[in-house]
C-alpha positions as CSV (number, residue, x, y, z in Angstrom):
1,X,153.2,123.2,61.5
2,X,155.0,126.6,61.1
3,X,157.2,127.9,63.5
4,X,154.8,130.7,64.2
5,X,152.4,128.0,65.6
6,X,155.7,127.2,68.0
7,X,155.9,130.0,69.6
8,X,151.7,130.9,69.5
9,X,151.4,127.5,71.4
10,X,154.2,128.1,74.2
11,X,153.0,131.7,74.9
12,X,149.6,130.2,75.3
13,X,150.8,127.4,77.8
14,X,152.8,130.9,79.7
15,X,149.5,132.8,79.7
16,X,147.4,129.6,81.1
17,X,150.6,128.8,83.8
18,X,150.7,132.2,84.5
19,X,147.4,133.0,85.3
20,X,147.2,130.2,87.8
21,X,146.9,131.3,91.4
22,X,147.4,128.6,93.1
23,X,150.0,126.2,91.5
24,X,148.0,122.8,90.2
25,X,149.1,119.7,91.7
26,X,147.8,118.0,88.6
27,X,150.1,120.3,86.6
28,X,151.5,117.8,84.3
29,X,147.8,116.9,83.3
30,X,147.1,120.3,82.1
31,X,150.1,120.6,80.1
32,X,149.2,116.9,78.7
33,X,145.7,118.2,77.8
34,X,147.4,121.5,75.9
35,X,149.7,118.8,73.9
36,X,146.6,117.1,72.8
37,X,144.5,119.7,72.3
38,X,147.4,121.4,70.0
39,X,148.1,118.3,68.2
40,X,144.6,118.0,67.3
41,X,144.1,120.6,65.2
């Protein structure tokens, strides 16, 4: 994986957190679901 991937995949995870209106109480879930999804591909 490039470091360009990186830095794709933490802006994404900024966007997603960032667009959240209400904090998640199941936040670490989410961010577990991005990790897999990422490493997936």
């Amino acid at each position: 994986m490039t470091q360009w991937d990186e830095y794709k995949f933490l802006f994404t995870i900024c966007v997603t957190l960032s667009q959240r209106t209400i904090p998640s109480n199941n936040l670490e879930e989410d961010l577990s679901d991005l990790l897999d999804t990422h490493q997936d591909r």
